[in-house]
C-alpha positions in Angstrom: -8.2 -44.2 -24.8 -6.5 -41.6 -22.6 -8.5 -39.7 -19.9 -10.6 -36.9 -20.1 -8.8 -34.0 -19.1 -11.2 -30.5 -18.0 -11.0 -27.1 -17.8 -13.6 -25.0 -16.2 -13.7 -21.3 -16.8 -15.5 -18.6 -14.3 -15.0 -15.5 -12.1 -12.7 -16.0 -9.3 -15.3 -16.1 -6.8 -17.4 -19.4 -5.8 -21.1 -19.1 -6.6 -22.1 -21.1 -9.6 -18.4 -22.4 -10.3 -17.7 -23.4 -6.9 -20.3 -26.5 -7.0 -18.5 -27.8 -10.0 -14.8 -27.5 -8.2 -16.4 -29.0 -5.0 -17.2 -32.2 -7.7 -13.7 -32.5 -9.0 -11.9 -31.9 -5.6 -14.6 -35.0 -3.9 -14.0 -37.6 -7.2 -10.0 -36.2 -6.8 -9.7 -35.1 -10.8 -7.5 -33.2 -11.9 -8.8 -29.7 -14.3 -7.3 -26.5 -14.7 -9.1 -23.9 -12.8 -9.5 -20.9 -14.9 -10.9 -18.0 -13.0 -11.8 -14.3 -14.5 -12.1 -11.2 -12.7 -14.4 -9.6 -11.7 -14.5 -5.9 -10.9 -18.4 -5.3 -10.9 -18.3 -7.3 -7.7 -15.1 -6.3 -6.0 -12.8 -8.8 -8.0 -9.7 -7.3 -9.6 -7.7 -10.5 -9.6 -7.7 -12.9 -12.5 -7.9 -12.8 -16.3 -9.8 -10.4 -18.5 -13.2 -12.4 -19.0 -13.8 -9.9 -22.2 -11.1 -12.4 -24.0 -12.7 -15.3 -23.7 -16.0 -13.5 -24.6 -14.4 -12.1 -27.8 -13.0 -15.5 -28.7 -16.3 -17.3 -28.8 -15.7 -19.8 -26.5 -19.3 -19.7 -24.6 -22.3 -20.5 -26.4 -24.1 -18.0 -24.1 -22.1 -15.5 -23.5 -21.4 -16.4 -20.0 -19.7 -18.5 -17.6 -19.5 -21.0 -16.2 -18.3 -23.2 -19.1 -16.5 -26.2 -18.9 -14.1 -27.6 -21.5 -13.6 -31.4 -21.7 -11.1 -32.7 -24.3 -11.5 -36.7 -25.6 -10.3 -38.8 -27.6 -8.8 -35.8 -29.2 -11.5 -33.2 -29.5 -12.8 -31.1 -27.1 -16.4 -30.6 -26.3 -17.5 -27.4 -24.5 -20.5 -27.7 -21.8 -22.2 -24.5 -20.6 -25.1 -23.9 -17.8 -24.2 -24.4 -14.5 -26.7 -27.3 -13.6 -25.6 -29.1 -16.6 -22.2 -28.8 -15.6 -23.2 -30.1 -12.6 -24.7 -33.3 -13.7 -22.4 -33.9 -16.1 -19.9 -34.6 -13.9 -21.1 -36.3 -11.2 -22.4 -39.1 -13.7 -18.8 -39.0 -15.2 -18.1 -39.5 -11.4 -20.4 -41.6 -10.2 -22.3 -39.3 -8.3 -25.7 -39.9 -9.2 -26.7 -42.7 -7.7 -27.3 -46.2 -8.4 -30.3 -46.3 -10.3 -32.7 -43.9 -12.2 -35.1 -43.8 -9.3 -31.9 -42.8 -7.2 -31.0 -40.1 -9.7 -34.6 -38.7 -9.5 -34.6 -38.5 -5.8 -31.4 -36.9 -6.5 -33.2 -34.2 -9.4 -35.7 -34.1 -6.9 -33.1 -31.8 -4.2 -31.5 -30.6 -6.9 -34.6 -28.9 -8.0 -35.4 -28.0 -4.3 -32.4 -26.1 -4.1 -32.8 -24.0 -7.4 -35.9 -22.6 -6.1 -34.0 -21.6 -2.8 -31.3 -20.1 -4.9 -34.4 -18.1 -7.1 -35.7 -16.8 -3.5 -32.7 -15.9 -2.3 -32.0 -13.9 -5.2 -35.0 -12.6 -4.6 -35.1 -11.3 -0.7 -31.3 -11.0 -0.5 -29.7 -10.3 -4.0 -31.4 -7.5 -5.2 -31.5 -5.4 -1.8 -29.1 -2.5 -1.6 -25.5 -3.3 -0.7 -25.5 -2.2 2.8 -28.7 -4.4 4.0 -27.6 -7.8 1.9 -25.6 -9.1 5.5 -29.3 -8.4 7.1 -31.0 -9.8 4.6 -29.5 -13.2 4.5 -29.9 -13.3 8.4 -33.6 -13.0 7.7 -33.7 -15.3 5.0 -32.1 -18.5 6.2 -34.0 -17.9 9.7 -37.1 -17.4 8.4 -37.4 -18.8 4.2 -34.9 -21.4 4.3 -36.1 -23.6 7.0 -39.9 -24.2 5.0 -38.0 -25.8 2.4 -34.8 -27.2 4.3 -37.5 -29.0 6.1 -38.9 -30.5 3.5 -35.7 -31.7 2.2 -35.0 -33.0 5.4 -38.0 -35.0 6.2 -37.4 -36.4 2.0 -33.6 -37.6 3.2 -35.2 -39.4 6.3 -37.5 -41.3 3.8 -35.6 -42.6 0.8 -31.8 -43.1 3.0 -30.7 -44.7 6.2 -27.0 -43.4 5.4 -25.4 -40.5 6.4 -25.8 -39.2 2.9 -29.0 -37.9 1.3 -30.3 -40.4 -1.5 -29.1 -44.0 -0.7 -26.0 -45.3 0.8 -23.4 -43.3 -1.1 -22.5 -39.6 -1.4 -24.1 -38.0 -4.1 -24.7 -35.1 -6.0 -27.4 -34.1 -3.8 -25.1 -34.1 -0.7 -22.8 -32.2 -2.6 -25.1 -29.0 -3.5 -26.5 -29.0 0.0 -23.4 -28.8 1.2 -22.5 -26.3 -1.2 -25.4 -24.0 -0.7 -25.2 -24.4 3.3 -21.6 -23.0 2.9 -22.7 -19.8 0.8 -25.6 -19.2 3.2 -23.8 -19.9 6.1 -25.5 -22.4 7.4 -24.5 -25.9 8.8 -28.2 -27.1 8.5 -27.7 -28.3 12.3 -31.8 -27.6 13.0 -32.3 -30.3 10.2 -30.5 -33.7 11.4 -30.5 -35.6 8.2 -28.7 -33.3 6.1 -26.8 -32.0 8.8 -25.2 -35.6 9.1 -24.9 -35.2 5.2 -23.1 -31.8 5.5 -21.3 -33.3 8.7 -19.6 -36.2 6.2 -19.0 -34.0 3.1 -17.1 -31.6 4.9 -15.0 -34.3 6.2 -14.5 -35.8 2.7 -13.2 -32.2 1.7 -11.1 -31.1 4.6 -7.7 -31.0 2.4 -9.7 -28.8 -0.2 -11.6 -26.6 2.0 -8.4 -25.6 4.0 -6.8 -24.7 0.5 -9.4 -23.3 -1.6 -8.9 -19.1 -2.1 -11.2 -17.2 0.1 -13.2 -16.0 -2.4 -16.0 -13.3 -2.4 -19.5 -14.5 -1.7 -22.5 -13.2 -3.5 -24.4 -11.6 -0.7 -20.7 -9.4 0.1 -20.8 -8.3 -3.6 -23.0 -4.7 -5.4 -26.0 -5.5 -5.7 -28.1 -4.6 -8.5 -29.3 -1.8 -7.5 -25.7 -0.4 -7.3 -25.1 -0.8 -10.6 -26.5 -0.2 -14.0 -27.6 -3.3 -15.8 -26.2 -5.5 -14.0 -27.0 -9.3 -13.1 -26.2 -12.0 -10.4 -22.9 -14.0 -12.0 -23.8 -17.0 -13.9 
């Protein structure tokens, strides 16, 4: 049977496709990189994402969505997290046992509530005060629950990496979520060694990936009408 081949669809920006890219780029697969633009937040470059609404390609209206062709059919995965997870137990990311891949879920989960508190204190403010916002909130939110994740790492690993002795998911999104809060996590030693060896696994793609918007540079919702954080 040949090999899977993907194709993952979002806004040219990183958020909650970036994660996904950062997966492929670390297991070194191939996928074609379909980005959308996005001119509610600042992004005029990249296809019309009202045609792939129109051709009922998402299951909820939204993207991320990932294509994966097989065996000769092709099987569409939505949801960020899903995304996620799908791929890094395609790729071996998710540890070495089901204990593992709950200490694993465990981050995982950790970081989705950061993400719903930062949406929180820095998402919704006005445009103008998100670059003070963010300040506030990875000096003063973050650290309760990056030190909590920290002291977790120390427990179950004596690696470098967060959950065992191999890179992992979990390494992955915290090294994902330190580069869109701009944070090196160097007050937390254990997954500032973690951050410390992803970046070096991903030097040739972090020197090559587009400069992309970040969330906290984009309108906010309270400069627009109906509007909502990117999915």
């Amino acid at each position: 049977m040949s090999e899977a081949t993907y194709k993952l669809h979002y806004f040219n920006l990183r958020a909650r496709g970036e994660l996904p890219r950062i997966i492929f780029a670390y297991a070194n697969k191939k996928f074609e990189d379909v980005r959308y633009a996005a001119p509610n937040f600042g992004i005029t470059e990249g296809k019309d994402i009202a045609t792939v609404k129109a051709s009922g390609l998402l299951p909820f209206g939204q993207v991320p969505v990932l294509e994966v062709t097989t065996g000769g059919k092709t099987h569409v995965i939505s949801q960020s997290h899903a995304i996620e997870r799908y791929l890094a137990r395609e790729f071996g990311l998710y540890g070495s046992s089901n204990l593992e891949a709950a200490r694993i879920d465990e981050i995982l989960e950790a970081l989705v509530d950061v993400g719903n508190s930062f949406a929180q204190q820095v998402w919704t403010k006005p445009r103008e005060e998100q670059a003070e916002a963010l300040k506030k909130f990875v000096s003063e939110t973050l650290p309760k629950t990056a030190t909590v994740i920290d002291k977790f790492a120390g427990e179950h690993s004596d690696s470098a990496f967060c959950c065992g002795k191999t890179l992992t998911l979990a390494d992955l999104a915290l090294f994902h979520t330190g580069n869109m809060l701009h944070t090196d996590w160097k007050d937390f030693p254990n997954i500032h060694k973690s951050y410390e060896a992803v970046g070096k696994a991903l030097e040739k793609y972090l020197a090559a990936r587009p400069n992309s918007c970040l969330l906290y540079t984009s309108p906010s919702p309270r400069d627009r009408q109906k509007s909502r954080m990117p999915s």
